[in-house]
PALOGU-520693 format. One line per 5 residues: number of its first residue (from 1); for each residue x, y, z of C-alpha. Coordinates in nm, 3 decimals, padded with zeros to 5 digits. Layout:
N
NUM	X Y Z  ...
# end
This chain:
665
1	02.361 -00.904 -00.530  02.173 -00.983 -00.199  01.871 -00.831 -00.340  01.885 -01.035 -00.637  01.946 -01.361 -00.465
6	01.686 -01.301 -00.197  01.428 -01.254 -00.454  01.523 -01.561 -00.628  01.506 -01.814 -00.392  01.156 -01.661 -00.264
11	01.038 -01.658 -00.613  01.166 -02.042 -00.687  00.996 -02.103 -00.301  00.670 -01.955 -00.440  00.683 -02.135 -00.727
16	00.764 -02.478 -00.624  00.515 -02.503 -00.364  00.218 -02.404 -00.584  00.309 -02.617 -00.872  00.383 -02.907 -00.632
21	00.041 -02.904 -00.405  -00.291 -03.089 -00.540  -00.494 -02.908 -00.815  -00.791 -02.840 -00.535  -00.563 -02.739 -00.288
26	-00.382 -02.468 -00.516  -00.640 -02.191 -00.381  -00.581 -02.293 -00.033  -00.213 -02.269 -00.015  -00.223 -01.934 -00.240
31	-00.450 -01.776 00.018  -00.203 -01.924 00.339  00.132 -01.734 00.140  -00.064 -01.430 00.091  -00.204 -01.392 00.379
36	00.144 -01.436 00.570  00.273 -01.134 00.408  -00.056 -00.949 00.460  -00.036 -01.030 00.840  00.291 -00.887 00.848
41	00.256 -00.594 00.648  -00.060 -00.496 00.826  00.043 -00.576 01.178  00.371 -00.321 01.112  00.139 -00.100 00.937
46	-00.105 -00.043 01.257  00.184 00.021 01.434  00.356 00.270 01.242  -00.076 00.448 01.226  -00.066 00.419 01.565
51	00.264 00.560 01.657  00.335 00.809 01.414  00.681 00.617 01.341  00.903 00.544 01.037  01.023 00.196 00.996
56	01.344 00.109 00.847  01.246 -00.269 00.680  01.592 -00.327 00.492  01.898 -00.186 00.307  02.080 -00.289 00.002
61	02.452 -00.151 -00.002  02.610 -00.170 -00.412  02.316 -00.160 -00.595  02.192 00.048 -00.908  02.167 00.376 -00.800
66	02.351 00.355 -00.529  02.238 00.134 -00.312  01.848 00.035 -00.209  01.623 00.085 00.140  01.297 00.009 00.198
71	01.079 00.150 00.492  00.758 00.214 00.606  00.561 00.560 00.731  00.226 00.676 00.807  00.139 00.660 00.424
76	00.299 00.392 00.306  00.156 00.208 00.616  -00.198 00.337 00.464  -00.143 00.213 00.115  -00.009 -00.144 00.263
81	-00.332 -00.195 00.444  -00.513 -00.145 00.110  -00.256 -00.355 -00.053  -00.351 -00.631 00.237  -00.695 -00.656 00.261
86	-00.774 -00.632 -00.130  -00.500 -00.903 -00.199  -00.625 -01.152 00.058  -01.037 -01.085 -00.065  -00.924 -01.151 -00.373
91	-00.731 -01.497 -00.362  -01.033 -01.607 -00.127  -01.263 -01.504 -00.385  -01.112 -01.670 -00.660  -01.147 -02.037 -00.486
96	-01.469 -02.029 -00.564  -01.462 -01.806 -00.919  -01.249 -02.058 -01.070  -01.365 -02.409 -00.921  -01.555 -02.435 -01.225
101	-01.229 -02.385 -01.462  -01.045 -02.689 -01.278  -01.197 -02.954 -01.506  -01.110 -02.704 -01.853  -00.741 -02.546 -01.764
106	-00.459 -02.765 -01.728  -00.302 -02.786 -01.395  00.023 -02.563 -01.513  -00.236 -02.285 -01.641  -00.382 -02.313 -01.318
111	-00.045 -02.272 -01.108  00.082 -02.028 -01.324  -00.273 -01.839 -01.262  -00.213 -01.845 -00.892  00.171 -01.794 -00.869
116	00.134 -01.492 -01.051  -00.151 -01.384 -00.825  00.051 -01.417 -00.510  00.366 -01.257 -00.689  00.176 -00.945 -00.764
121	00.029 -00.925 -00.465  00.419 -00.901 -00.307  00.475 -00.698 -00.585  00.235 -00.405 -00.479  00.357 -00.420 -00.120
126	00.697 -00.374 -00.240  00.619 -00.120 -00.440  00.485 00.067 -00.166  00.767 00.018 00.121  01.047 00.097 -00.134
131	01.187 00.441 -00.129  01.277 00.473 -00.502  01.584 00.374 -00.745  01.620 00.000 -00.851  01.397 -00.185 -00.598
136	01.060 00.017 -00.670  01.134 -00.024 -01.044  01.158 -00.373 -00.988  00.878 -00.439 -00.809  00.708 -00.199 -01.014
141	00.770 -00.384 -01.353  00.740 -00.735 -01.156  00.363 -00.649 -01.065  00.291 -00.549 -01.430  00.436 -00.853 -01.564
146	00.241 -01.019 -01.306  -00.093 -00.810 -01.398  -00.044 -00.936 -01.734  -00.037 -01.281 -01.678  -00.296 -01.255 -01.466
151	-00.513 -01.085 -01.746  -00.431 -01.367 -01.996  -00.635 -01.653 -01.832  -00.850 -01.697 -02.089  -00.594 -01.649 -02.370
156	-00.748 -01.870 -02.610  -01.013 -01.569 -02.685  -00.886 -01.284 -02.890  -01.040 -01.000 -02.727  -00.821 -01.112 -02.411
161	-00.485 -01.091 -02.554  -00.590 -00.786 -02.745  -00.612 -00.628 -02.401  -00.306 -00.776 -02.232  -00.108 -00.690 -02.526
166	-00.273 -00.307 -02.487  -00.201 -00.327 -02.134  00.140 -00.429 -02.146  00.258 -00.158 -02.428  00.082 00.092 -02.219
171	00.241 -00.009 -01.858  00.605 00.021 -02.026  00.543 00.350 -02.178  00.488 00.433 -01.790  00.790 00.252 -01.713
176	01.002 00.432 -01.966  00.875 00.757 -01.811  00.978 00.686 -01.460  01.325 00.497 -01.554  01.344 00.834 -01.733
181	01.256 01.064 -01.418  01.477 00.815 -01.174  01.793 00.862 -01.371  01.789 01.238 -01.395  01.731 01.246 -01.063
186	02.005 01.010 -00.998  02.267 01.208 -01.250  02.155 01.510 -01.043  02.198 01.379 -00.705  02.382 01.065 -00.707
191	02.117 00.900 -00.585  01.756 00.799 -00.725  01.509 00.740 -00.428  01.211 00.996 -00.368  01.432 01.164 -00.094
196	01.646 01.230 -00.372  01.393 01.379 -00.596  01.317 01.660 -00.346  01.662 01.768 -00.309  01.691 01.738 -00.687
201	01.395 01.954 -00.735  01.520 02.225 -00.477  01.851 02.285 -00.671  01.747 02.262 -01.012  01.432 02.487 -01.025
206	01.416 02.460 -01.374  01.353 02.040 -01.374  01.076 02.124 -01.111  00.753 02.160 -01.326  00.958 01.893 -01.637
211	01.019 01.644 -01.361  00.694 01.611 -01.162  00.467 01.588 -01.553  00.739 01.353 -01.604  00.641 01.125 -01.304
216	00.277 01.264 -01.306  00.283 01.057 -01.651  00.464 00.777 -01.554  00.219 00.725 -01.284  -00.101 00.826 -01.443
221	-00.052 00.495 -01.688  -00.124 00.262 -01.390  -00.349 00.498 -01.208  -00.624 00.517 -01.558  -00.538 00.895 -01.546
226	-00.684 01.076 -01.858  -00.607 01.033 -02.164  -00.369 00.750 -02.072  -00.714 00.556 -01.900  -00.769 00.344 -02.251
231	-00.619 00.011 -02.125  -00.812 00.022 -01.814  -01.190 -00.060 -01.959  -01.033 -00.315 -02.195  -00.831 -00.525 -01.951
236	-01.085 -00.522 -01.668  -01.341 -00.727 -01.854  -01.116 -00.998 -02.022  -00.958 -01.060 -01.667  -01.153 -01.288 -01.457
241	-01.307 -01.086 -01.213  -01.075 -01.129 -00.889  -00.838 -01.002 -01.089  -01.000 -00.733 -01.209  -01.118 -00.651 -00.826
246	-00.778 -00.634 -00.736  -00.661 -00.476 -01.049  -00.910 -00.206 -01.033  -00.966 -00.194 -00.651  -00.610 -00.162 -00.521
251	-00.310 -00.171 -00.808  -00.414 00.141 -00.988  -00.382 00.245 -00.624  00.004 00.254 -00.657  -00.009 00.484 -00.931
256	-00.168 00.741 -00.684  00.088 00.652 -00.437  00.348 00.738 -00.682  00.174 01.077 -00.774  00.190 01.144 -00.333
261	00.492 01.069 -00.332  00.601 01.332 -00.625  00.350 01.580 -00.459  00.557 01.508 -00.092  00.866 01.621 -00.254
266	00.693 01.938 -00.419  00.563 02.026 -00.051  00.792 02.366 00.017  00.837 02.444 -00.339  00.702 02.714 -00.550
271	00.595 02.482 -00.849  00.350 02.290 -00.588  00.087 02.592 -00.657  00.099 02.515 -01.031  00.134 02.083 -00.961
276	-00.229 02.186 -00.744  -00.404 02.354 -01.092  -00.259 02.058 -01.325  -00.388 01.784 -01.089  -00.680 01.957 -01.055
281	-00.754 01.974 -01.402  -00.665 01.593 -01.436  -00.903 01.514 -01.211  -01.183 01.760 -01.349  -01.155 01.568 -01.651
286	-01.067 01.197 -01.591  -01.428 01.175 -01.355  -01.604 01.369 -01.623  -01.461 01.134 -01.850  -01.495 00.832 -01.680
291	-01.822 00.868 -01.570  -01.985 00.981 -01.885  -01.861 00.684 -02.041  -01.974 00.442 -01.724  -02.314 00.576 -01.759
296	-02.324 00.481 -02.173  -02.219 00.114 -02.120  -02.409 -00.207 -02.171  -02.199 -00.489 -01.996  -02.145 -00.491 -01.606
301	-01.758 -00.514 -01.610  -01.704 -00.213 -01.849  -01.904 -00.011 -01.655  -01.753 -00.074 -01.348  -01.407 -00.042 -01.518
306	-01.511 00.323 -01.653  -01.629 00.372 -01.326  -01.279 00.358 -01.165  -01.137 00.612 -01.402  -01.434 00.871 -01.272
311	-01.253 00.773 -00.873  -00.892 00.820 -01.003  -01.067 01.128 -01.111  -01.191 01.246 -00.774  -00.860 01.153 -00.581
316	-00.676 01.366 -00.818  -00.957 01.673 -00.748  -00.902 01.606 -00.410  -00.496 01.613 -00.431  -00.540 01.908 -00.624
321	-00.724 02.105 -00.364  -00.465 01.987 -00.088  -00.201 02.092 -00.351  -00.321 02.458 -00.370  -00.411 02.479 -00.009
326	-00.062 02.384 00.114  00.044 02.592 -00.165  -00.139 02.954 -00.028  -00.068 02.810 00.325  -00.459 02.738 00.463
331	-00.429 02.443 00.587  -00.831 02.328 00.649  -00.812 02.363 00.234  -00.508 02.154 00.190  -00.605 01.874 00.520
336	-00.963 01.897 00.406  -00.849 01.787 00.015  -00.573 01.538 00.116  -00.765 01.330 00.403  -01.033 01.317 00.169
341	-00.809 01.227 -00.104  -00.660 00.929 00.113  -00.994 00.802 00.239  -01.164 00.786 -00.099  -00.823 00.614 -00.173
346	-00.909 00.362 00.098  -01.331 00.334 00.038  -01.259 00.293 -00.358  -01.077 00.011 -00.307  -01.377 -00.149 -00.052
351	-01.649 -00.100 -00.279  -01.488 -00.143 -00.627  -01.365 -00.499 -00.483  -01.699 -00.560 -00.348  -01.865 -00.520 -00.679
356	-01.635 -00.675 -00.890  -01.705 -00.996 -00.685  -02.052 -00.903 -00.704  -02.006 -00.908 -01.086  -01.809 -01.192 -01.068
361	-02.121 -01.378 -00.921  -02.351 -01.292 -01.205  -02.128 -01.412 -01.464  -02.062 -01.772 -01.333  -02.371 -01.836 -01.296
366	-02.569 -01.626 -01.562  -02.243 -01.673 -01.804  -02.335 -01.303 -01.934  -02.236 -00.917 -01.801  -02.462 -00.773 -02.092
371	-02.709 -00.564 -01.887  -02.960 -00.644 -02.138  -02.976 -01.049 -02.109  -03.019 -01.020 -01.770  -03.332 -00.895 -01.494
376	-03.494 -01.025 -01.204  -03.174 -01.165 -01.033  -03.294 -01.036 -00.673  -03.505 -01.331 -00.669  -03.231 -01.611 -00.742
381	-02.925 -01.422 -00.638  -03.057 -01.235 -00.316  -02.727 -01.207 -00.110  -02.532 -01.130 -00.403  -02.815 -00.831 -00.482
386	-02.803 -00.736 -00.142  -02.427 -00.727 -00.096  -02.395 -00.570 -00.488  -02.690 -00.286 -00.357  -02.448 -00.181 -00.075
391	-02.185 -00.156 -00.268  -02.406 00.035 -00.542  -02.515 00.299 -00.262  -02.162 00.343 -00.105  -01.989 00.445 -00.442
396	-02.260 00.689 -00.489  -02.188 00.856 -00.162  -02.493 00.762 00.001  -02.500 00.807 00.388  -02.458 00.586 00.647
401	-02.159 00.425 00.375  -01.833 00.516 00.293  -01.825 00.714 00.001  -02.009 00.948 00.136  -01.719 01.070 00.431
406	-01.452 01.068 00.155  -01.676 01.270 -00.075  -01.811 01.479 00.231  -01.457 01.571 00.342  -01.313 01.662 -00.065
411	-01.649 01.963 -00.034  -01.508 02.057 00.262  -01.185 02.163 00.169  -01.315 02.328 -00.194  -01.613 02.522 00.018
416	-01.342 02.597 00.279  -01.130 02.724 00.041  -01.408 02.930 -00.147  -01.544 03.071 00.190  -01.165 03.204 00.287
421	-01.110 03.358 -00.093  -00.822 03.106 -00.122  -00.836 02.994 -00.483  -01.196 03.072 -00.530  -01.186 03.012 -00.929
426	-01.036 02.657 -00.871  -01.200 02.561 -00.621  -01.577 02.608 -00.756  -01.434 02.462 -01.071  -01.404 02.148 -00.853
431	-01.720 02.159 -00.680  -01.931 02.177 -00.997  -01.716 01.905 -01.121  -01.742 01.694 -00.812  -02.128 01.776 -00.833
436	-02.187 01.655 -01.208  -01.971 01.335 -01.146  -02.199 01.253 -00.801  -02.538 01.297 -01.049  -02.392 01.082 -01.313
441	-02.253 00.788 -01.103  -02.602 00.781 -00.960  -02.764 00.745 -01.283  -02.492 00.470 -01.414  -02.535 00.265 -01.074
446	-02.944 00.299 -01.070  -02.921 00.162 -01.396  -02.641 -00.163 -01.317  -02.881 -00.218 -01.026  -03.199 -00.196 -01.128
451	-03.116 -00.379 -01.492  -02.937 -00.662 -01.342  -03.088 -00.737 -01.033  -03.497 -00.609 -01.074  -03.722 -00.711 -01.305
456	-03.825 -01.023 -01.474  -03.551 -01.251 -01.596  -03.471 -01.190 -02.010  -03.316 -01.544 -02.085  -03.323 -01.901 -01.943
461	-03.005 -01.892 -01.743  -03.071 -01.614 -01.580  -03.426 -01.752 -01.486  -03.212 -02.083 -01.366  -02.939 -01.894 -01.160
466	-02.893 -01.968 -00.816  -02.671 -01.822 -00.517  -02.309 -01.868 -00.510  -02.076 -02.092 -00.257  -02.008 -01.975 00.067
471	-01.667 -01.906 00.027  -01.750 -01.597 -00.204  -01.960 -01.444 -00.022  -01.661 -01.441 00.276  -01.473 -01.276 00.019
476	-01.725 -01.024 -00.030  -01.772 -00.985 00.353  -01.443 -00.858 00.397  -01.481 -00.496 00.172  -01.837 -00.500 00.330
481	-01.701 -00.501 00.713  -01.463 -00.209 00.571  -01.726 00.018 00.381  -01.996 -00.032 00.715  -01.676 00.024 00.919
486	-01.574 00.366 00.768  -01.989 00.502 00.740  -02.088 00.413 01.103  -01.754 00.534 01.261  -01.589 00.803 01.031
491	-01.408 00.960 01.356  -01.166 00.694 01.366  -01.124 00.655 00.974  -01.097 01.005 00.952  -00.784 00.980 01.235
496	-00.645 00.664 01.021  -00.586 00.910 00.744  -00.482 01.240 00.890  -00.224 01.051 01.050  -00.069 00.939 00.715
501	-00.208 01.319 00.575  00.120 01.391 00.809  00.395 01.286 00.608  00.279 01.580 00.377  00.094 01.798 00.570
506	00.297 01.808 00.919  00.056 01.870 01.182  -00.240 01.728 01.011  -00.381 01.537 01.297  -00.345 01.844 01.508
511	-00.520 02.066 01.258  -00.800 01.805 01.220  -00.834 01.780 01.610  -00.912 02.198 01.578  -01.161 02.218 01.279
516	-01.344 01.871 01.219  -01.445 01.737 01.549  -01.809 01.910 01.532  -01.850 01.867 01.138  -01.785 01.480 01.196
521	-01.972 01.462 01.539  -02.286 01.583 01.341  -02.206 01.324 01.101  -02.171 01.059 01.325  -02.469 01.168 01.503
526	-02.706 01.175 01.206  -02.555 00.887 01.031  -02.652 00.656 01.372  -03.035 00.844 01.381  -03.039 00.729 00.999
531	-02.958 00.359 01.123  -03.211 00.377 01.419  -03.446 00.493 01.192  -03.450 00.240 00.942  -03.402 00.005 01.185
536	-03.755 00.084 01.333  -03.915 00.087 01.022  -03.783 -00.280 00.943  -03.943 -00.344 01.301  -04.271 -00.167 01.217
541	-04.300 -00.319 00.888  -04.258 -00.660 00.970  -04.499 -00.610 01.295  -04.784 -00.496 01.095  -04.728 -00.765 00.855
546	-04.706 -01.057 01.137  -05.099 -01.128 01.118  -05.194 -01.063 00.786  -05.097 -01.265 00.484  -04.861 -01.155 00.227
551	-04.918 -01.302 -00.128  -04.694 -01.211 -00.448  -04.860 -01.144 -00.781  -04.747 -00.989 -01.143  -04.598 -00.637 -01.100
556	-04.853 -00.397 -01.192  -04.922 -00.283 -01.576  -05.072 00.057 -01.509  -05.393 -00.117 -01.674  -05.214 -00.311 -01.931
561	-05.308 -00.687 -01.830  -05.009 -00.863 -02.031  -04.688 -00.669 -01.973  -04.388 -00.894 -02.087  -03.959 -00.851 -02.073
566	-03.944 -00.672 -02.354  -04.158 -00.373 -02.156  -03.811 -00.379 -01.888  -03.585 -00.076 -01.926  -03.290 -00.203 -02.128
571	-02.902 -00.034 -02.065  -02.944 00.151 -02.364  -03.293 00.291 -02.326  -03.181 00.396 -01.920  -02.972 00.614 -02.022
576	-03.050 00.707 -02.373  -03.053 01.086 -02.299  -02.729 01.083 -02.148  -02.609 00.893 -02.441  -02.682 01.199 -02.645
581	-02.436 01.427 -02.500  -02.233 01.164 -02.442  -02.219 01.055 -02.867  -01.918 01.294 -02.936  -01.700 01.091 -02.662
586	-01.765 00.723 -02.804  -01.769 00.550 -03.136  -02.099 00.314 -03.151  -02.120 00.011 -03.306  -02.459 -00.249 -03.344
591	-02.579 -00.519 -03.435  -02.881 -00.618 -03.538  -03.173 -00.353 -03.643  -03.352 -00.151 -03.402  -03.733 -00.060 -03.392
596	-03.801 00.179 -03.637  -04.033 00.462 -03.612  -04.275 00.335 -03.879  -04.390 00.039 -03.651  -04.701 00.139 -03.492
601	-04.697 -00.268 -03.339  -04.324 -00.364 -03.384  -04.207 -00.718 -03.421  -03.949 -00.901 -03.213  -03.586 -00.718 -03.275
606	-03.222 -00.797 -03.184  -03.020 -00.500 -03.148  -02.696 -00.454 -02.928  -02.514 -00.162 -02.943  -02.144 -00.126 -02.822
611	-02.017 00.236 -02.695  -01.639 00.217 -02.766  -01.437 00.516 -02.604  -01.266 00.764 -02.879  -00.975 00.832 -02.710
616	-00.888 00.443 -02.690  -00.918 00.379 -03.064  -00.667 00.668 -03.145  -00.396 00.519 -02.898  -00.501 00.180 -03.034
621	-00.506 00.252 -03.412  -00.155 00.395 -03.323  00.045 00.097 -03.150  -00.113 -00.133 -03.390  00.019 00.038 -03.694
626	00.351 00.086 -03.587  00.385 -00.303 -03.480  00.260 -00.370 -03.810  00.530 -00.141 -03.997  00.785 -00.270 -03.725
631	00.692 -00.625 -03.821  00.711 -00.534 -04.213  01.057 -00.366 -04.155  01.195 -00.680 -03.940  01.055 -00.930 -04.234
636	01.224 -00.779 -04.474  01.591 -00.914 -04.318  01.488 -01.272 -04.306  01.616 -01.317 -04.630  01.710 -01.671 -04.564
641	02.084 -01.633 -04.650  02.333 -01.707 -04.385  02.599 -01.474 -04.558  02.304 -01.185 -04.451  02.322 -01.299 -04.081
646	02.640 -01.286 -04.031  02.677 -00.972 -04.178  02.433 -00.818 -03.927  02.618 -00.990 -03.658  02.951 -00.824 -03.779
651	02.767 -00.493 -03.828  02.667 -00.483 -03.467  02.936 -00.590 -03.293  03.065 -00.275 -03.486  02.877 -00.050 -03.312
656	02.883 -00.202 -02.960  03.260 -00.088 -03.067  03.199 00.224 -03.219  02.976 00.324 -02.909  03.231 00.176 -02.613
661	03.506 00.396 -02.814  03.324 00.698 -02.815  03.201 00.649 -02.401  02.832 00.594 -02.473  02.777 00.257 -02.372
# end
């Protein structure tokens, strides 16, 4: 009962204090209570790096499955860092994001907005320090309710609670799925943590490969894992877009920890060889997926939202390669895959944040994420393009960024692993996988960049836009310092990660010390001549430039003299040959008419063209028909009779009977 009453009062504490402070000062005081928790977590969690060391944090005696702990290890310690830094960007961010929404949203929708925002972020760091049973199911279902409240700012618009209702029926399918997974472990073992799990696995070999798709499922619903990703592209753009920063750059996170967690338990067991071809697959085909759709979308926050299905994607090909390796015992494979794994964990969450804000920007001030209304913002927005271009170059795994080591390390382990004739089959599968996504993202991103922020402006806001408050662009500062952090010094991130690598791989950071340093020397080397040698070419430009003068005119028309905005690339005509492989994955919808091939000098046209994602109209078409018979069904015995009612009452307290007789209630 401790557990329950200790939650309670911090809850109430939580709650009080926002709905009591100013209106203005709301932001302020959300940021101070998440950032004390942040501070804590992350202080423990660079100790526990640092020292290799497990934590005990609390213990629970008499609870659901007997009794509840919570501590902290090298992984966990990883995944609270995350959990830190995204949460506090994010509450920072939105002081700014939603000054504008003071004057329209009642002061309760405003609290609410922000208790719920400081809940989940508590939420996700429980979820990570728990070791299983009641508590992480708690926490776990307290940070979707959370998420869901979150998502339903702007309720009053249909298409939002059309995707918080989505989100919330697909979150407690998950939920069912792990309750389902905890209690046979717990009937098994008399206990339900992930501790547990392993010795439930090791004595019942036939529940090994049942139990970890069991969990694999359960936590593939938060993570966007294929085909369970449908919720993730819908409730990304009706949040607001802190939300969907932290949504997207750090709480489908937890569904990956989950998965690690599973895998941890697998570690010594023979099923871990076929768990390594499954998650490989996954991941083969939610990037593919993902980032075929990314590359076919129109509006900014979509994009991006596909866009974190093709990363789930490439942690699971990485955890699949470290799943095999540790399976055939070569160990460069399986450090290789899961360091890699874990780091793209870590830059994901950096750069998605980062450009979530960035989109965030555009819309408050453009009030628009169609690609196609907008162009030129360079020019009115230039630290918002600049910020947005970094963030652009690191998720395509440019060098001297992040995505690049994460990326760099995943072909490591699948060339390693191809070289030694471990898994050859696999492990090219991978690469060529790995290789198509990489192309692709680069096309999608080109596109977001160059349609947004180059060009000439399309309509009259955009042409009127001007940078955001300085309070954002903080926000935005802090996944910046991380992704410049991690490109300019991937020794030490690399370290960072092998250490929590450990807790499945024992011995990781002694097998990295033997087989990266020169790889990542090299790196570091060229990644610092790369920096010098732009750095010069800054210097050389703007010498040569000091005595002349530098006038602007009208981008050149290759002859033409009067090139206009409708001469820009749009979206749809960026990527219009991808679109045609792509047209088997999505169901299109327009409107307006399009230029037709009869008009030698066409006239102005309207046309906007919406690529929905197949898979997410056959799990939608399916939950809305069976509310609708459900609702039917439930009409049907409000007859309006009180004679009726009571009869039902009578009729169930019959079978509470029946059932308590018979020992199953």
């Amino acid at each position: 009962m401790l557990f329950y009453l200790y939650s309670l009062i911090a809850f109430a504490a939580v709650v009080a204090l926002i709905f009591a402070v100013p209106l203005r000062a709301k932001a302020w005081v959300s940021l101070a209570l998440t950032a004390v928790g942040a501070l804590a977590a992350s202080t423990e969690a660079v100790r526990v790096l640092a020292c290799g060391v497990r934590s005990r944090l609390w213990l629970f005696e008499g609870m659901p499955f007997d009794g509840e702990t919570a501590s902290m290890d090298p992984l966990s310690a990883l995944f609270a860092l995350v959990i830190s830094i995204g949460s506090v960007a994010a509450v920072l961010y939105s002081q700014g994001y939603l000054r504008h929404y003071l004057d329209s949203k009642s002061p309760a929708h405003v609290s609410l907005h922000y208790t719920s925002l400081v809940t989940m972020c508590y939420a996700m760091l429980g979820v990570v320090l728990c070791d299983g049973g009641y508590s992480f199911l708690f926490f776990w279902e307290l940070m979707t309710i959370a998420s869901f409240l979150l998502i339903l700012f702007d309720a009053e618009r249909r298409e939002v609670r059309r995707a918080a209702l989505s989100y919330l029926i697909m979150m407690h399918i998950g939920f069912v799925l792990l309750l389902i997974g905890f209690v046979r472990v717990d009937v098994a073992t008399g206990s339900a943590t992930f501790g547990a799990l392993g010795e439930c696995l090791a004595a019942h070999p036939e529940q090994q490969l049942p139990l970890f798709v069991l969990f694999l499922l359960g936590f593939g619903m938060k993570a966007g894992l294929f085909p369970m990703h449908v919720w993730l592209p819908e409730a990304h753009p009706a949040a607001p877009s802190h939300i969907s920063a932290l949504m997207s750059g750090v709480m489908i996170k937890t569904g990956v920890y989950g998965i690690l967690r599973v895998m941890q338990q697998l570690a010594d067991l023979p099923t871990l060889h076929t768990a390594g071809l499954i998650l490989l697959g996954a991941g083969i085909v939610t990037g593919l997926w993902g980032v075929m759709l990314a590359a076919s979308q129109n509006d900014i926050k979509r994009l991006l939202a596909y866009s974190s299905i093709e990363n789930v994607g490439v942690i699971l090909i990485g955890l699949g390669i470290a799943a095999l390796g540790m399976a055939e015992g070569f160990r460069i494979m399986a450090l290789c895959g899961l360091a890699g794994a874990l780091l793209h964990t870590v830059n994901h969450s950096l750069f998605k944040s980062l450009l979530f804000f960035g989109a965030g920007n555009v819309l408050s001030k453009t009030h628009t994420t169609s690609l196609d209304a907008l162009g030129g913002l360079a020019k009115h927005m230039p630290v918002t393009a600049l910020l947005f271009l970094t963030g652009t170059a690191a998720i395509c795994a440019l060098p001297p960024l992040n995505g690049f080591v994460s990326e760099l390390l995943i072909y490591l382990g699948m060339l390693d692993g191809i070289a030694a004739g471990q898994q050859p089959l696999a492990a090219m599968a991978g690469l060529v996988a790995l290789a198509l996504i990489g192309g692709i993202v680069v096309l999608a991103f080109t596109k977001l960049f160059g349609t947004v922020f180059l060009g000439s402006p399309r309509t009259h806001e955009v042409a009127e836009a001007s940078e955001v408050d300085g309070v954002r662009i903080a926000a935005m500062a802090l996944p910046l310092a991380g992704i410049l952090a991690v490109g300019l010094f991937p020794q030490g991130a690399v370290a960072v990660v092998t250490r929590a690598a450990e807790v499945l791989l024992p011995d990781a950071a002694a097998t990295a010390e033997g087989a990266l340093p020169p790889t990542f020397t090299m790196l570091c080397r060229t990644v610092w001549i790369l920096v010098a040698v732009i750095a010069c070419l800054i210097l050389l430009r703007a010498r040569l430039l000091r005595g002349r003068t530098v006038a602007e005119g009208p981008t050149w028309g290759c002859g033409f003299t009067a090139p206009n905005i409708r001469m820009q690339y749009t979206g749809e005509s960026y990527s219009e040959g991808l679109q045609s492989i792509a047209r088997p994955l999505t169901h299109d919808s327009g409107e307006g008419s399009p230029v037709s091939k009869g008009e030698i000098f066409p006239a102005a046209h309207r046309f906007d063209i919406r690529h929905r994602d197949r898979i997410g109209r056959l799990f939608s078409a399916w939950w809305v028909e069976a509310l609708r018979m459900i609702n039917g069904r439930v009409m049907r015995l409000r007859t309006g009779k009180i004679n009726h009612y009571v009869l039902f009452a009578l009729a169930f307290l019959t079978l509470v009977f029946l059932l308590s007789i018979l020992n199953l209630l």
